[in-house]
N, C-alpha and C positions, 0 to 999 in steps of 0.2 A: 381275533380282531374285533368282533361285535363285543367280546369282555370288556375290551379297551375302551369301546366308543360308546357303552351303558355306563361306565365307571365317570368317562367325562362329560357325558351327557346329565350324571345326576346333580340334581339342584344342590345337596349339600353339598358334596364335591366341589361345585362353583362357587357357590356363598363363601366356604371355608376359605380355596384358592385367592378369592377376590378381598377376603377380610385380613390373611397374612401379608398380601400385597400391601395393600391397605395402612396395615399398620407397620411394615419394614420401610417403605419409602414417601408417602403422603403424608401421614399423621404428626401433628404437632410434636410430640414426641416419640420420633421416628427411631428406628435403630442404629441410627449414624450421629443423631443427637445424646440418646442414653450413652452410648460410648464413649463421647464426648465429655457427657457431664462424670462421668467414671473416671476417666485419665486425670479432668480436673480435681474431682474429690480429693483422688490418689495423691497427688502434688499437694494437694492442700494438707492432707493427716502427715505427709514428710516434714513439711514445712513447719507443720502446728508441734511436730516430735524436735524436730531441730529447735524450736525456741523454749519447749520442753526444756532437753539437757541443759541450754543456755541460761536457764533460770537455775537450774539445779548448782550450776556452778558458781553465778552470780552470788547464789543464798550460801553458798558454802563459803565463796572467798571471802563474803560479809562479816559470817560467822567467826571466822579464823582473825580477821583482821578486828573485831570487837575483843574477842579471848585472849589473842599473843600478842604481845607486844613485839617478839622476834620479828614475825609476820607485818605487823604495821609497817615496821622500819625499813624491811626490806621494800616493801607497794612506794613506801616515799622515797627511797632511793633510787627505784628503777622507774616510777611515772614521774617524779617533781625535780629530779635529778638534787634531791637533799643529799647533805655531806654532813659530817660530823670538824669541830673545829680542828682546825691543823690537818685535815685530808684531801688531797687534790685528787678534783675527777676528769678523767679521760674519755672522749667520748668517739667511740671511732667507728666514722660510717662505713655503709658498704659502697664501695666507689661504682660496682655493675647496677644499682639502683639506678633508674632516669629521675632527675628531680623534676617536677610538673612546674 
């Protein structure tokens, strides 16, 4: 028991005890902050990789619709709703969509 009560009696002991306290829940960047700003990072390097691919594919369909003309043709058919003459288009929605 006196091991016990020199161990917590000693000044490092204390200092140390009172400075992890210290720094886990008082200090400006406390342990519940750094965690914080961790999760956020996290979400951010997803987010920053998700617009990543999004360019990758942007600069790729660019590329394809610069080189083939196949390619063009099809982008103005399916975004501009273009037709060639004498072709009727048919356009058929999905009736379970809610229109806004």
């Amino acid at each position: 028991m006196k091991k016990i009560a020199v161990v917590v009696t000693n000044k490092y002991f204390i200092s140390t005890t009172l400075f992890v306290v210290w720094m886990f829940f008082f200090d400006q960047r406390d342990f519940f902050y750094v965690r914080e700003q961790k999760q956020k990072l996290k979400a951010l390097e997803n987010t920053k990789h998700y617009y990543q691919q999004e360019i990758e594919k942007a600069q790729k369909e660019l590329t394809d619709l610069q080189n083939n003309p196949a390619a063009l043709e099809k982008f103005a058919r399916e975004h501009y709703k273009m037709k060639k003459d004498g072709e009727d288009i048919y356009l058929v929605e999905d009736s379970l969509v809610i229109k806004k």
